[in-house]
C-alpha positions as CSV (number, residue, x, y, z in Angstrom):
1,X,15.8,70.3,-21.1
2,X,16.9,73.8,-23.2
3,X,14.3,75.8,-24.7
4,X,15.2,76.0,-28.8
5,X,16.4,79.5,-29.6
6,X,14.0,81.7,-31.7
7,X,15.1,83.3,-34.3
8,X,15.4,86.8,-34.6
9,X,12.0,87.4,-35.3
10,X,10.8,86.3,-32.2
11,X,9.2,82.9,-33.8
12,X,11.0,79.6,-34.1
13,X,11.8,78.0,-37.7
14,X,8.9,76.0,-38.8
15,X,11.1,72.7,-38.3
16,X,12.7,74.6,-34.6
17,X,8.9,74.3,-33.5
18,X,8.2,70.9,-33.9
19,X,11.1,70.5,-32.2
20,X,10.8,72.4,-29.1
21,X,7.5,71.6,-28.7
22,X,8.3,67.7,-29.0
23,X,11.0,68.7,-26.4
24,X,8.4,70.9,-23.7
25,X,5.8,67.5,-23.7
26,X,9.1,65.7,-23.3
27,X,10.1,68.1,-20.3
28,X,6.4,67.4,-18.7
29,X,6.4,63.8,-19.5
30,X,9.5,63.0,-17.4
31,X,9.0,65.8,-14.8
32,X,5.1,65.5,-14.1
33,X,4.0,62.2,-15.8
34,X,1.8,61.7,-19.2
35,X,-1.4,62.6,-17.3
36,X,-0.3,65.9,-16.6
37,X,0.8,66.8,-20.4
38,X,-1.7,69.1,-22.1
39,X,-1.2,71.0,-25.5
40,X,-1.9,74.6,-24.1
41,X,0.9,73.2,-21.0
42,X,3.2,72.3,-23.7
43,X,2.8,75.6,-25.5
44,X,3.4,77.3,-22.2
45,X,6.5,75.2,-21.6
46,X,8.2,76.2,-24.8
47,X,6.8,79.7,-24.8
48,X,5.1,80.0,-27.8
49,X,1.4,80.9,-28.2
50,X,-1.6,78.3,-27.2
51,X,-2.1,77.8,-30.8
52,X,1.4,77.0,-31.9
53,X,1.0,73.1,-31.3
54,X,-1.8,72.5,-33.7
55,X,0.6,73.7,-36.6
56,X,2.2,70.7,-36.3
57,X,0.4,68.5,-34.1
58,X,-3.6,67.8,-35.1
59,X,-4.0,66.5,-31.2
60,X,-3.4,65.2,-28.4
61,X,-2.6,61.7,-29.2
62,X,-0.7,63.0,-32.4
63,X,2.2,64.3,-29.9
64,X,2.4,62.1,-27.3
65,X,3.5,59.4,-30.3
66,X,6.0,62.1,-31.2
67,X,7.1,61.9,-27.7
68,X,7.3,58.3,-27.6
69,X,8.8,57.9,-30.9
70,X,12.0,60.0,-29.1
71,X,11.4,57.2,-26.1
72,X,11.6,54.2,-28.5
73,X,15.0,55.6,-30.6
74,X,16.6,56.7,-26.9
75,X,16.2,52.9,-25.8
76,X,17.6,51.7,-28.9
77,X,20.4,54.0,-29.3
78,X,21.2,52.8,-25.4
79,X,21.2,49.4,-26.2
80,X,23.0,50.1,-29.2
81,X,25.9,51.8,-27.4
82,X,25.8,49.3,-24.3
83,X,25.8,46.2,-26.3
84,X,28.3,47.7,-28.9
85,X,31.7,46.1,-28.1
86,X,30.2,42.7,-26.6
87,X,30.4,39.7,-28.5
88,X,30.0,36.6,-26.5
89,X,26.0,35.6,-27.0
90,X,24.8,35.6,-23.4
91,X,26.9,38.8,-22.6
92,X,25.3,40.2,-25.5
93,X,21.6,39.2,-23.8
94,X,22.9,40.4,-20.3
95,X,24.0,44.0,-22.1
96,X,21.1,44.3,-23.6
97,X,19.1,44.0,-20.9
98,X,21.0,46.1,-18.6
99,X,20.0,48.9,-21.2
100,X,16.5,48.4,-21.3
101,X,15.8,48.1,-17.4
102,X,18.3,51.5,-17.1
103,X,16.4,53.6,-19.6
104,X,13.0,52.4,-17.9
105,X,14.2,53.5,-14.3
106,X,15.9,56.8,-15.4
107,X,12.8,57.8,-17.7
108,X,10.0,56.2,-16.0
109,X,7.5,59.0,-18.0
110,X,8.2,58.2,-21.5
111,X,8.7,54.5,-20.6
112,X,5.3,54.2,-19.1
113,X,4.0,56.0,-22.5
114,X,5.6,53.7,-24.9
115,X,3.9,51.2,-24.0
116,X,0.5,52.4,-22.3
117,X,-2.4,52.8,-24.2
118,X,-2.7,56.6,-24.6
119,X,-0.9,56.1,-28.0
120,X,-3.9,54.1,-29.7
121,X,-3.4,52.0,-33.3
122,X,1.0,53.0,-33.6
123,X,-0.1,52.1,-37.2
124,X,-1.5,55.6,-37.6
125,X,2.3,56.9,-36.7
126,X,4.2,54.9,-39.4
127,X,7.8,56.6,-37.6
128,X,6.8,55.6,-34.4
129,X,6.1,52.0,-35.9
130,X,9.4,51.9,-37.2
131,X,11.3,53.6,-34.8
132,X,9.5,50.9,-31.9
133,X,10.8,47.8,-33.6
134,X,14.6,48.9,-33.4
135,X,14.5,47.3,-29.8
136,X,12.6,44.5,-30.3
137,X,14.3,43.5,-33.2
138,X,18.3,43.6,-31.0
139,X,16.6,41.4,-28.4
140,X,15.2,38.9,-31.3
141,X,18.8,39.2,-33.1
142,X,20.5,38.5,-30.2
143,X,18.1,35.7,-29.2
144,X,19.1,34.2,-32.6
145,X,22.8,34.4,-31.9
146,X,22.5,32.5,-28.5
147,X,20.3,29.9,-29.9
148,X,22.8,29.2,-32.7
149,X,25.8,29.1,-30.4
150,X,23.8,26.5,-28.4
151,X,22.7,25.2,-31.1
152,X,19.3,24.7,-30.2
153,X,16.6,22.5,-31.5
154,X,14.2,23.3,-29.1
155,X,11.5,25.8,-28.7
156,X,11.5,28.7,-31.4
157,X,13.0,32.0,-32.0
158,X,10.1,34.1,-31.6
159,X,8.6,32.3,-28.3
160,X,12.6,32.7,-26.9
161,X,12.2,36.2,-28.2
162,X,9.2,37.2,-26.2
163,X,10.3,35.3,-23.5
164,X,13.3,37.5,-23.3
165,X,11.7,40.7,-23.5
166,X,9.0,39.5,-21.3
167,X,11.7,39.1,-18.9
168,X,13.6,42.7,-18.9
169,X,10.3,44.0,-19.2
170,X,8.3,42.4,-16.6
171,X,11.6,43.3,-14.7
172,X,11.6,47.0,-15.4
173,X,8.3,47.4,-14.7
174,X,8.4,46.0,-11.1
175,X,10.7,48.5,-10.6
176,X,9.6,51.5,-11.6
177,X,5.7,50.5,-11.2
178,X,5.5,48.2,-8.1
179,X,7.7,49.9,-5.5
180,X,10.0,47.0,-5.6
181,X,14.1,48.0,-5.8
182,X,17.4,46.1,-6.4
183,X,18.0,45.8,-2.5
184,X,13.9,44.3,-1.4
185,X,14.7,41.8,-4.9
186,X,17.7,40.2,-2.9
187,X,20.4,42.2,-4.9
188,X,22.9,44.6,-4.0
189,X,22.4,47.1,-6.8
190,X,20.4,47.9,-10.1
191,X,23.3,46.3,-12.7
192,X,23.9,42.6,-10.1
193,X,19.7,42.2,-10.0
194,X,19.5,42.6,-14.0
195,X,22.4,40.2,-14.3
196,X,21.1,38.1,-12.2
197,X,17.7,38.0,-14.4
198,X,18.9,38.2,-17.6
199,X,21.5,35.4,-16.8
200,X,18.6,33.1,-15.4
201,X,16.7,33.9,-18.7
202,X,20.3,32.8,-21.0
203,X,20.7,29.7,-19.4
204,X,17.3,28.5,-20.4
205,X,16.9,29.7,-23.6
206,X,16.1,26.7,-26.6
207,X,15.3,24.4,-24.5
208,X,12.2,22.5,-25.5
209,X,8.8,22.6,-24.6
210,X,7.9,19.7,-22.3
């Protein structure tokens, strides 16, 4: 990722900083892994002084929820943009998913982050909050969409919902956590294993409990 220019002082713009230094633990995060990411290596990443992170960032914690935040609105915006033009409900689901399980395998860093427990109580980081709903609140819409097109008496929106996510999740992690790939899952790619999962998942949803 590019270093923000400075300005001709030599420092950044107050709102540059925040920036680039959200950028540099972004950089680390993806290239080295959340353990590695320190303030002073952040500040060294975005060459500015050792002190320049605590102008904006009180700690530790404080910045690796900026950094998620940028992990939750880049899922979004991917499943956003994948699922943009589909219509049909369980296309819709199989989209989606293909989204979620491609942002975890290309940014396994910030993915692992999101939803680790470095990041303690997200309701200390009201924009992270927010911003982490986004994609939980496609999956549920689209959840809603397939269960009215079935029109579906059984089981409810929310346990279909999790059951969903569950799914891409539990799917993602595997791969980018377990050592497991498309080919030792009995696909032939990435994109025919998710669509093999997310279809399972659409054929079963509202049915109910037994």
């Amino acid at each position: 990722m590019a270093k923000q220019k400075k300005g001709t002082s030599g420092s950044y713009h107050h709102g540059d900083l925040r920036t680039a230094l959200i950028g540099a633990a972004t950089t680390i995060v993806e290239r080295e892994g959340v353990m590695a990411l320190s303030l002073r290596g952040v500040a060294r990443e975005a060459g500015v002084s050792q002190t320049a992170p605590y102008h904006h960032f009180p700690d530790k914690q404080a910045l690796l929820a900026a950094v998620a935040e940028t992990g939750f609105r880049d899922l979004a915006f991917g499943m956003a943009e994948t699922s943009e033009n589909v219509s049909e409900s369980g296309d819709l689901l199989v989209a989606l998913g293909q989204a979620y399980v491609a942002f975890a395998t290309a940014h396994p860093g910030r993915f692992r982050l999101m939803f680790g427990p470095l990041v303690g109580d997200k309701l200390n980081y009201p924009d992270l909050l927010e911003t982490s709903a986004k994609s939980l609140t496609m999956i549920r819409d689209a959840v809603g969409k397939r269960r009215a097109d079935l029109g579906a008496t059984g089981g409810t929106l929310d346990a279909d919902t999790i059951a969903a996510w569950a799914t891409v999740h539990g799917l993602a992690t595997l791969l980018i956590d377990s050592g497991f790939n498309a080919d030792s899952m009995g696909a032939a790619d990435q994109p025919g294993l998710v669509d093999h999962v997310t279809r399972a998942l659409v054929t079963g949803l509202g049915r109910a409990d037994t």
